[in-house]
C-alpha positions in Angstrom: -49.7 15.0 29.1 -45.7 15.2 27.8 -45.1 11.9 26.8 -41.4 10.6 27.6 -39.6 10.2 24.1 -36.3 9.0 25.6 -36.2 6.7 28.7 -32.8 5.8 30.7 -31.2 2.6 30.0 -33.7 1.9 27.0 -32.0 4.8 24.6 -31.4 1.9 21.8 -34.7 1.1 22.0 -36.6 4.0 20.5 -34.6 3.5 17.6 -36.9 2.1 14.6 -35.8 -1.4 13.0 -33.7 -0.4 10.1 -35.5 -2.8 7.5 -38.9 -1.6 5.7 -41.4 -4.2 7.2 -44.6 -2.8 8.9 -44.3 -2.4 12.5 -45.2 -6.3 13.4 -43.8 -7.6 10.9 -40.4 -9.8 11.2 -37.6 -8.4 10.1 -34.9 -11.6 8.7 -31.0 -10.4 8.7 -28.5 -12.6 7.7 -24.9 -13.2 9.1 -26.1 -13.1 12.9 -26.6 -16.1 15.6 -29.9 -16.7 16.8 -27.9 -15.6 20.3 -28.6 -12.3 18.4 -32.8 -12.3 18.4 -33.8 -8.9 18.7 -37.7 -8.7 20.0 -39.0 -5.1 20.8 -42.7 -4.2 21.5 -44.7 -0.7 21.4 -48.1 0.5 23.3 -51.0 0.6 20.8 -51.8 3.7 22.7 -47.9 5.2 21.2 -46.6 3.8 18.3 -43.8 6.4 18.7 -41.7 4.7 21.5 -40.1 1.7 20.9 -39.0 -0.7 24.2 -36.4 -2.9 23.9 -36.4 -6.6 25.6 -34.3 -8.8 28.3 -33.6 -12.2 26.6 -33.1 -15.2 28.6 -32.8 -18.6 26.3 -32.3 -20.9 29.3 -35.0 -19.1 30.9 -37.3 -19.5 27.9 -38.5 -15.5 28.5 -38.1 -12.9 26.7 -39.1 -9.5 28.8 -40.0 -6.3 27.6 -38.5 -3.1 29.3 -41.7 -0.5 29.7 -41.1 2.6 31.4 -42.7 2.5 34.8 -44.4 6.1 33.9 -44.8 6.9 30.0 -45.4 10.5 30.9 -42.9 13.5 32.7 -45.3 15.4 34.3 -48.2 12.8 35.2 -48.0 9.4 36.7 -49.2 7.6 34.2 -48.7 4.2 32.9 -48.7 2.4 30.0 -51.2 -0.1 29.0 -48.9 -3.3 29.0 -52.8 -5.5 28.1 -52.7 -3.4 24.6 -48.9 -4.4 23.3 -47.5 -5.1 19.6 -44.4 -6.6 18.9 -41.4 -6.7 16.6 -38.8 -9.1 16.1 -35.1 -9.0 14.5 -33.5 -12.3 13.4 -31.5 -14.5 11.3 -32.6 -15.5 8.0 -34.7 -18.9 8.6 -35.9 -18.2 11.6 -39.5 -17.8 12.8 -42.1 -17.2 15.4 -44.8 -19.9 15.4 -47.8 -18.9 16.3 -46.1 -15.5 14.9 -45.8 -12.6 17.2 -47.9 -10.2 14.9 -51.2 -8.5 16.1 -52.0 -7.3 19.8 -50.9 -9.2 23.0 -51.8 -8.7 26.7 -48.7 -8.4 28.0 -49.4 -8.7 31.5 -49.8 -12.3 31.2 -47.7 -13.4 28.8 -47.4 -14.9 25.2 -46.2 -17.7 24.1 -44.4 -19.0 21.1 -41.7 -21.0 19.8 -39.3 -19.4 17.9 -38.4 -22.1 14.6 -34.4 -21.5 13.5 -33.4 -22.6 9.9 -34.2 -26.0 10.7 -36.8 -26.2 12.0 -35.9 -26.8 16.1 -38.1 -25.0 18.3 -37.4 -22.8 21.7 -39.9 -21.8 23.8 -40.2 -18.4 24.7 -42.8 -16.6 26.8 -43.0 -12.9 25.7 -43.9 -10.5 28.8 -43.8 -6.7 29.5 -42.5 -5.4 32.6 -42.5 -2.3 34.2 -38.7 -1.0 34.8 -38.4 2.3 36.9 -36.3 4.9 35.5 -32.4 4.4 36.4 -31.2 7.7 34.9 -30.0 10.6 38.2 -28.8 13.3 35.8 -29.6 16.9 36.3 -30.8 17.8 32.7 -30.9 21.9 32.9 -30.6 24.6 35.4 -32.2 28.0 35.3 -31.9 30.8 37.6 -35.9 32.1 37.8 -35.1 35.7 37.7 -32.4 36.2 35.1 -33.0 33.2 31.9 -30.5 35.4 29.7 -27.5 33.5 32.1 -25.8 30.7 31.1 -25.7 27.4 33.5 -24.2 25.0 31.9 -24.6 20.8 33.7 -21.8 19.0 33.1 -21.6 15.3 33.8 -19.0 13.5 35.8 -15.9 12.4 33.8 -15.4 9.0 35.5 -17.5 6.7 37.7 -17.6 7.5 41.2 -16.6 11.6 40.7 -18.6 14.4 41.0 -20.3 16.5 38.1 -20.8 20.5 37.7 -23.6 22.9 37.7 -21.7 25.7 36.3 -23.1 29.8 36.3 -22.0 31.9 34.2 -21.1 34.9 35.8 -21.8 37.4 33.2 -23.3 40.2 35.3 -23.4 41.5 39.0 -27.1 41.8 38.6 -26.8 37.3 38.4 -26.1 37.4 42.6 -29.5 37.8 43.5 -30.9 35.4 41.0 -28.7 33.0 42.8 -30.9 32.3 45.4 -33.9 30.7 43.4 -32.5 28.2 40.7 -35.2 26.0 39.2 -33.7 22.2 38.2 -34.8 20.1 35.6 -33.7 16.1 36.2 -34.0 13.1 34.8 -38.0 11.7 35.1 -38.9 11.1 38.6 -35.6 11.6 39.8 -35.3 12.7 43.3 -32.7 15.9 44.6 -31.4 16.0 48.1 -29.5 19.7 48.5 -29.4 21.6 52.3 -30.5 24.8 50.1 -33.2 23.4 48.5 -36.6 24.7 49.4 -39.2 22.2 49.8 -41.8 24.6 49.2 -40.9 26.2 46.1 -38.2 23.1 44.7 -35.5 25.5 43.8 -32.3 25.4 44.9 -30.1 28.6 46.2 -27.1 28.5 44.7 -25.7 31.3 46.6 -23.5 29.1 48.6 -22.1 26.8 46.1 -24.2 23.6 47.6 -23.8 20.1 47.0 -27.1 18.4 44.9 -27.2 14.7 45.3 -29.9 13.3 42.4 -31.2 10.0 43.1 -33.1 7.5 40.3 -36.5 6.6 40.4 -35.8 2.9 40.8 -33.0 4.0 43.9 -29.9 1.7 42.9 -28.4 5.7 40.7 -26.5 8.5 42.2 -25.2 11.2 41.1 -22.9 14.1 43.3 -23.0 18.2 41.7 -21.0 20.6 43.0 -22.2 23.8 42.2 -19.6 26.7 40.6 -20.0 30.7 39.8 -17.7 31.5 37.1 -16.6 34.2 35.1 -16.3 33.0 32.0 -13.8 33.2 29.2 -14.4 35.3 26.4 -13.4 34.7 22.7 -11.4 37.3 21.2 -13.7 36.6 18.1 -16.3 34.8 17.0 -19.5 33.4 18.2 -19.5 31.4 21.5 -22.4 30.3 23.8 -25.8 31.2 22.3 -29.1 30.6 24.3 -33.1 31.4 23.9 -34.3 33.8 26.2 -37.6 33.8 26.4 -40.3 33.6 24.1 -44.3 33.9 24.2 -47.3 33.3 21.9 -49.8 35.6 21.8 -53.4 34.9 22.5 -57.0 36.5 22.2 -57.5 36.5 25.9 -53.7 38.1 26.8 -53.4 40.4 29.8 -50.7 42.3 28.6 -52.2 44.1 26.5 -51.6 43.1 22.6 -54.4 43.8 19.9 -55.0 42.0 16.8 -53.6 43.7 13.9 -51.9 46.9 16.2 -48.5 45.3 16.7 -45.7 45.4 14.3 -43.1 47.7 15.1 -40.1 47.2 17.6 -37.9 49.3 19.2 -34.6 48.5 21.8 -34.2 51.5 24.5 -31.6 50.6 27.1 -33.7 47.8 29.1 -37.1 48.1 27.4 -38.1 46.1 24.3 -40.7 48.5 22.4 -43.4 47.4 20.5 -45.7 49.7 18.5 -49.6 50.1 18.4 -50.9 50.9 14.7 -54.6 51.4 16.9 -53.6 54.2 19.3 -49.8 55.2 19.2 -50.6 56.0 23.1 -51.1 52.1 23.8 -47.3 51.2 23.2 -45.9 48.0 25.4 -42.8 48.2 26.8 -41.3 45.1 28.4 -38.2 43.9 30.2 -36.2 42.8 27.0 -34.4 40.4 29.1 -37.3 38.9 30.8 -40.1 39.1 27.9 -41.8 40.6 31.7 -44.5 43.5 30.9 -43.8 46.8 32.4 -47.2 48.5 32.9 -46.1 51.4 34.8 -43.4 52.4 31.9 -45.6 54.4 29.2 -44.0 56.0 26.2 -44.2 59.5 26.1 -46.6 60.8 22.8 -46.9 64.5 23.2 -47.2 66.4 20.5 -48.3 63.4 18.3 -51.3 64.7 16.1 -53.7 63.0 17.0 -55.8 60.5 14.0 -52.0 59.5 13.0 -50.8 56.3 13.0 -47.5 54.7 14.0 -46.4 51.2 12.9 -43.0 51.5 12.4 -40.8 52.2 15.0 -37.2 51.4 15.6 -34.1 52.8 18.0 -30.6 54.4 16.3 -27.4 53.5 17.5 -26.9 56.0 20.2 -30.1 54.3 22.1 -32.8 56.7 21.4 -36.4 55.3 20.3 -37.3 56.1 16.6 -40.7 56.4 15.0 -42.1 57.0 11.5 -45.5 57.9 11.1 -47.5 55.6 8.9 -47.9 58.1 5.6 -49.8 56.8 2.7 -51.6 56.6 -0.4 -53.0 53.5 -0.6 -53.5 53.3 3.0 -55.6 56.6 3.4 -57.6 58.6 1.9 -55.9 61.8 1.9 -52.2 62.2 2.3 -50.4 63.9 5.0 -47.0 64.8 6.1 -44.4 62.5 6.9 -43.0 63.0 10.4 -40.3 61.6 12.4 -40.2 61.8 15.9 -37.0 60.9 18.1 -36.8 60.4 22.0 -34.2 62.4 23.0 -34.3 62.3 26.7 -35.3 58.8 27.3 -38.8 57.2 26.3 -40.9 59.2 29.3 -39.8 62.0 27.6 -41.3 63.9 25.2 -40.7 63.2 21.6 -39.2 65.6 19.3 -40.1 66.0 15.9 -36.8 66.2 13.2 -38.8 65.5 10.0 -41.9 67.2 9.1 -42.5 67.1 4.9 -45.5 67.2 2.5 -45.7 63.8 0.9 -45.6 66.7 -2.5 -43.1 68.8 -1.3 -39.9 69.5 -2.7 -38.2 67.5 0.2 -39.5 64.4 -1.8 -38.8 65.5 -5.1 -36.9 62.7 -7.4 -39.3 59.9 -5.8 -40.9 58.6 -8.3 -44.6 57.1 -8.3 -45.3 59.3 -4.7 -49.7 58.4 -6.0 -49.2 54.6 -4.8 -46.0 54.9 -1.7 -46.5 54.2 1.3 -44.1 55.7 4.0 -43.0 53.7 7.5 -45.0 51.0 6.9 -41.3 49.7 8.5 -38.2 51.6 8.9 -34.6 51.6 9.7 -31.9 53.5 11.1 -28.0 54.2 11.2 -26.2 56.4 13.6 -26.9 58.9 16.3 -30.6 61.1 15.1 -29.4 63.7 17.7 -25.6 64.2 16.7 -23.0 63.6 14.0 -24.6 61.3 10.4 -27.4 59.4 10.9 -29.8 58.2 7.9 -33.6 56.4 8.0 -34.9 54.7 5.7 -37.8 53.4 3.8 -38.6 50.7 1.3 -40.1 51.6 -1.6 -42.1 49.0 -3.2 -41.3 47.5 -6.5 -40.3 45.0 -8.5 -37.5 47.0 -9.2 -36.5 47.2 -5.5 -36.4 51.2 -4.4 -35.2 52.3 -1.3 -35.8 55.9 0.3 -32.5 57.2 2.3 -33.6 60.3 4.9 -30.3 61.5 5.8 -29.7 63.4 9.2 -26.9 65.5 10.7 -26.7 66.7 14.1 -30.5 65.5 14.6 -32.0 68.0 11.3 -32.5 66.7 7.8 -29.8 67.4 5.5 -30.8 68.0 1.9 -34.1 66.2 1.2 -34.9 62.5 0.5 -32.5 60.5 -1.6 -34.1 58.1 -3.9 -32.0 54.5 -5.0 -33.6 51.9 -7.1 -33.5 50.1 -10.5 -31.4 47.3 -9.1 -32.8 44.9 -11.2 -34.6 42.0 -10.7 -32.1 41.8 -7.6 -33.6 44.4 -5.8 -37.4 43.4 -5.3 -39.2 44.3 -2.9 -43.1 44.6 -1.4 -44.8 46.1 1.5 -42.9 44.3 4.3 -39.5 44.8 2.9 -36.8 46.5 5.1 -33.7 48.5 4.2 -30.8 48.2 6.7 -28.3 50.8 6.1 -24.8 49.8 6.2 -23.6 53.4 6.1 -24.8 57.1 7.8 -23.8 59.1 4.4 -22.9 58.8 1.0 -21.8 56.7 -0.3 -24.8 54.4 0.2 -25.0 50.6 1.4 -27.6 48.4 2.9 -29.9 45.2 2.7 -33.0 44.5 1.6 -35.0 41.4 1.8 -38.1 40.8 -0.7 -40.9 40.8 2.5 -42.7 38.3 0.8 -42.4 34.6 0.1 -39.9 35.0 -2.9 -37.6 35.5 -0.1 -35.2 37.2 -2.1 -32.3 39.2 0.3 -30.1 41.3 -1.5 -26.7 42.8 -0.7 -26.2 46.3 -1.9 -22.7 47.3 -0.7 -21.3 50.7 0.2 -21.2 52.4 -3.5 -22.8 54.2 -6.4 -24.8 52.7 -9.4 -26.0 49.3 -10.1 -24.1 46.6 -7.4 -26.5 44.5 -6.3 -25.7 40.9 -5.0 -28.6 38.3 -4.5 -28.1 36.1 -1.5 -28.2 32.1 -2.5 -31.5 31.1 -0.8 -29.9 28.5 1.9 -30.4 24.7 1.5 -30.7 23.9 5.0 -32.5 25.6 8.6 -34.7 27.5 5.7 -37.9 27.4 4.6 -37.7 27.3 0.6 -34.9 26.3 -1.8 -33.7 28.4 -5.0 -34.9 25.9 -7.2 -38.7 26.1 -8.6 -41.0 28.8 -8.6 -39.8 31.5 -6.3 -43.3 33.0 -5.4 -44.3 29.9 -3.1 -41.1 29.6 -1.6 -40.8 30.4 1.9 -40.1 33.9 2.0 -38.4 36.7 4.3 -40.4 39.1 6.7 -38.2 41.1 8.8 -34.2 41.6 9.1 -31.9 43.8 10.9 -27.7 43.1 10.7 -25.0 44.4 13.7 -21.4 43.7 13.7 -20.1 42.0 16.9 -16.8 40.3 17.6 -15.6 40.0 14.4 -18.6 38.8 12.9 -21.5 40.7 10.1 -24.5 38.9 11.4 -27.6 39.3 9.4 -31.0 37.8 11.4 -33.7 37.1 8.7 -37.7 36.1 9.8 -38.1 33.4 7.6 -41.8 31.9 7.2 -43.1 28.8 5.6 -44.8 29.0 1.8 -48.2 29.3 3.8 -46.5 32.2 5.9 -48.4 30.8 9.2 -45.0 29.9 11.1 -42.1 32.0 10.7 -38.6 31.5 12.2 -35.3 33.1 13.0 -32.5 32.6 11.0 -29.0 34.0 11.7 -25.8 34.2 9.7 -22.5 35.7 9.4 -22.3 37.6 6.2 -18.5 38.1 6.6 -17.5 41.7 5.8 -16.9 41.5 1.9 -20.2 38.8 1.1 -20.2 36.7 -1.9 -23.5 35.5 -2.8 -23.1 32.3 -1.0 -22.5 34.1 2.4 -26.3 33.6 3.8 -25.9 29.9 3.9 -21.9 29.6 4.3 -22.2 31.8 7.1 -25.2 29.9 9.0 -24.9 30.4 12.8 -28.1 29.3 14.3 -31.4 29.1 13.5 -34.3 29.0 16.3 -36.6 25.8 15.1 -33.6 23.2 14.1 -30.2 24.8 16.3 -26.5 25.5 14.6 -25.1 23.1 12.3 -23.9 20.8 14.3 -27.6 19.7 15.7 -30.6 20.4 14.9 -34.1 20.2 17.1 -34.2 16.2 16.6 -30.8 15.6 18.6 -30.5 18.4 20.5 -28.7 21.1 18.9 -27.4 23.9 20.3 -30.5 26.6 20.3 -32.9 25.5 18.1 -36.5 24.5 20.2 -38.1 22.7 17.5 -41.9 23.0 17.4 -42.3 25.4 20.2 -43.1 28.3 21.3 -39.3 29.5 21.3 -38.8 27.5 18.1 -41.1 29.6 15.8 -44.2 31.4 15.6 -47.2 30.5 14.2 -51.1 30.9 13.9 -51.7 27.6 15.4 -52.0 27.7 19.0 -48.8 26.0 21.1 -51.2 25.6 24.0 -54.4 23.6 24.3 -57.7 25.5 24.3 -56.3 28.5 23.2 -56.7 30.7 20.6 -54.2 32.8 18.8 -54.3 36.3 18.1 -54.5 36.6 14.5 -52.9 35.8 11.4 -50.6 38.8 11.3 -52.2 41.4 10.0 -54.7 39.6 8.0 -53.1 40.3 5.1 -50.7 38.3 3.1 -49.3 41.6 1.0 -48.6 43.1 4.2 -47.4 40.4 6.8 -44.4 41.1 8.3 -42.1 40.1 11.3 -39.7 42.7 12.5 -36.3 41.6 13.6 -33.9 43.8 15.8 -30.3 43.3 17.4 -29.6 45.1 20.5 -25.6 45.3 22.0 -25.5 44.3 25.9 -24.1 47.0 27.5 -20.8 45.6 28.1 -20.0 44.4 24.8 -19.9 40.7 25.6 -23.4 39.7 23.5 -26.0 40.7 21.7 -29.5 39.9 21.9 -31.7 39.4 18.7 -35.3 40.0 19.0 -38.5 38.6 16.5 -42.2 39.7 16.4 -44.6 38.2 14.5 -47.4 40.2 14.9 -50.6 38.5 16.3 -48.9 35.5 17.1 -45.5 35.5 19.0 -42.2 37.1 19.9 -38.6 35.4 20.6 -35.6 36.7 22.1 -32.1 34.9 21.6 -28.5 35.8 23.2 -25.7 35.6 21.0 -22.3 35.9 23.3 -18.4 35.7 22.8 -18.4 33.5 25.6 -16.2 30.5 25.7 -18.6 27.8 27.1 
């Protein structure tokens, strides 16, 4: 049951008493008349929602304004026999026999409420059910394309109509006109000719009119429906929106395994994701629709078989990258690291352009190769099949190492290039990933810590020692930079693009625990001081930008949901998660990858948490 937290006409009355008195308790304030008694009363069944009351002194009542249904799916109501009350007034004033413990409702309570000196008024305290007089549409979503904007907007002036606006931001949007889902206010009623009775949506093809009637029938409201094109900002960020976004559960059908998981890879429409358990078992879905795609398979030939593939990842010219999992610690035996790249599309077979002995020469000025581990994640820059392109790999150590594996024309040029000994700045552990900010020497790039010291650190484009530690942020983060930095919440994936005039850098951010991670993205700016990860705050998905957050409704955050993190903890009754990402904290990660829409106007920004969930968010330039 979804129990309503915000009822029409009774918005002031979930808002708690200000004064610090237990919850049937009177609460005295002085300089008000007694024409100012404020009585509200709760369910004992949901201490959560307050209801405000209808006074009448001549009357001697005092009414209190239920909700007709306390639910927004079910029709449910509340138990108006199992009441508590509260009262507001001035200072002298009392209720005698007092208002305090539990009241049937239904019939009535009487008291007389005492002022300052001591002259009674009769009041008999009731609860009656009010049906809901709110006829708003709340949200509209075209069922077979959530990336598109519909903005509702309300009607200016009494008596005008409102707008149900599309954002027209693709030619692909005209067939997803024809089945638009509509959230409204709570037992609301919608009268449209294009709405199918069957299904309830509405087809918008035609630009209808949507009449929305209240549950108690005195409320209308008018929508005219719009298909725009929308403006777009010449820079900046404009309309941001969630996707879609899924847990991931034991009993899945689409085929996710615990602990197999935790690579991703954007090729044209296809979001990737890797399969540590059999590199053959990759699942590609619609990255737009979150949709599995069980007759796309990846193409693996020539893989050696026994290998393993966890890291995966797609360059910049739209070809699918992956690293074979090469370790010490991991395996008994070393073996060569390979690269593969798909040159011809993901059904195509993969081509090899890296093929060197962990021992070999290609490695040589890596230090400590007895306890690396290779592509346990990765990165890339540029095109692997023509002109610079680098990959790279973390090295782990507190001294923060980073292995550069620089291409030209789709071969290695020169062997591996080894930069470290960044200080303290540069930490980094098994989950840490290295974003390049540049194809060739000079070096730059970003690394994050990959654990919960949530260190992310800024090494710019350059030679030597030039670190610069990120500020942890203050706010939409889990973790401050005060206190012991190893139970802070901590970073475990990150990629950066540059789009409209913006640096943004998307972080996985988990909790101290790491069992509920979140994304967190920020505009770095193109020369970053160290305060840039907080100053810079776009969005993130649990609390929205910084003008809301998930308590009032900001703009994108979801809250405690499945789109507003991911976590362990199952969203959904009776089900059971996954895993606990890998099962092992040195070794938890979250990938994080930004993909570019084709025609320039927004990117999307995708996070797995293996073994428990994935989300998807649309950053646009358009002017909403």
């Amino acid at each position: 049951m979804k129990l309503k937290y915000l009822f029409a006409g009774l918005a002031a009355s979930t808002v708690m008493l200000s004064s610090c008195v237990e919850a049937d308790e009177v609460a005295p304030k002085d300089g008000i008349g007694a024409q100012q008694l404020d009585v509200k009363g709760y369910l004992v069944e949901d201490a959560t929602n307050l209801y405000g009351s209808v006074i009448d002194p001549e009357a001697g009542t005092i009414t209190v304004q239920v909700p007709y249904y306390i639910s927004d799916t079910e029709p449910i109501m509340g138990d108006i026999t199992q009441m508590k009350l509260e009262a507001a007034m001035p200072v002298g004033y009392s209720f005698n026999p007092s208002i305090s413990g539990i009241h049937d409702l239904s019939q009535g309570f009487r008291t007389n409420l005492l002022d300052d000196k001591g002259r009674a008024t009769s009041y008999t305290i009731v609860a009656a059910y009010v049906k809901n007089a709110e006829s708003r549409i709340v949200s509209a979503k075209l069922t077979e394309s959530e990336r598109t904007a519909v903005v509702v907007r309300e009607p200016a002036n009494a008596g005008e109509h409102g707008q149900v606006i599309v954002a027209k931001t693709s030619s692909a949007i005209d067939g997803a006109l024809h089945e638009v889902a509509l959230v409204t206010s709570p037992w609301a009623t919608v009268t449209c000719s294009a709405l199918d009775s069957e299904t309830g949506y509405v087809d918008f093809s035609n630009k209808p009119e949507i009449t929305v009637t209240s549950q108690d029938g005195q409320h209308k409201t008018v929508y005219d429906v719009d298909i725009q094109v929308p403006d777009v900002l010449s820079s900046g960020i404009g309309y941001i929106s969630s996707m879609w976004a899924k847990q991931l559960y034991v009993d899945n059908d689409e085929g996710w395994e615990t602990g197999a998981n935790a690579g991703i890879a954007v090729v044209d429409d296809y979001l990737i994701v890797s399969n540590a358990n059999n590199f053959n078992g990759m699942l590609v879905f619609d990255r737009f629709s979150g949709k599995r795609l069980n007759d796309v398979k990846v193409n693996t030939d020539g893989i050696p078989d026994g290998r393993i593939i966890r890291a995966i990842t797609n360059d910049d010219a739209n070809h699918l990258v992956a690293g074979v999992l090469t370790s010490n610690s991991w395996m008994v035996t070393p073996a060569n690291v390979l690269i593969y790249v798909w040159k011809d599309g993901i059904t195509s077979k993969p081509t090899c352009v890296l093929d060197a002995n962990l021992a070999g020469s290609y490695f040589t000025g890596v230090p400590g190769l007895t306890a690396i581990d290779v592509f346990v994640t990765m990165d890339c820059a540029g095109d692997m099949t023509s002109g610079n392109a680098v990959v790279t790999n973390v090295y782990r150590a507190h001294y923060g190492g980073v292995m550069l594996m620089p291409f030209v024309d789709g071969k290695a040029d020169g062997n591996c290039i080894y930069e470290g000994n960044h200080g303290a700045l540069g930490s980094t552990w098994d989950a840490s990933t290295a974003v390049p900010l540049s194809t060739k020497a000079p070096w730059g790039y970003i690394i994050h810590s990959g654990n919960t010291r949530g260190i992310v650190t800024y090494i710019p484009i350059g030679s030597g020692k030039r670190a610069l530690e990120f500020t942890r942020p203050t706010s939409h983060w889990w973790g401050t930079a005060a206190g012991n930095n190893w139970t802070n919440g901590g970073t475990l994936g990150m990629d950066y693009i540059e789009f409209n005039g913006c640096n943004l850098l998307a972080i996985a951010n988990c909790n101290d625990t790491q069992t509920a991670t979140r994304l967190y993205v920020t505009d770095i700016t193109a020369s970053p001081s160290a305060t840039s990860l907080m100053d810079g705050f776009v969005f993130d998905s649990r609390e929205g930008s910084k003008v809301g957050d998930a308590a009032n409704g900001g703009p994108a955050g979801t809250g405690y949901s499945v789109s507003g993190m991911t976590s362990q903890y199952s969203y959904e009754s009776g089900k059971v998660v996954l895993g606990d990402n890998l099962g092992s904290v040195n070794r938890r990660t979250s990938p994080v990858l930004f993909a570019r829409s084709a025609d320039g106007n927004a990117v999307q920004v995708y996070m797995l948490t293996p073994d428990q969930g994935v989300l998807a968010y649309e950053i646009t330039r358009f002017d909403l």
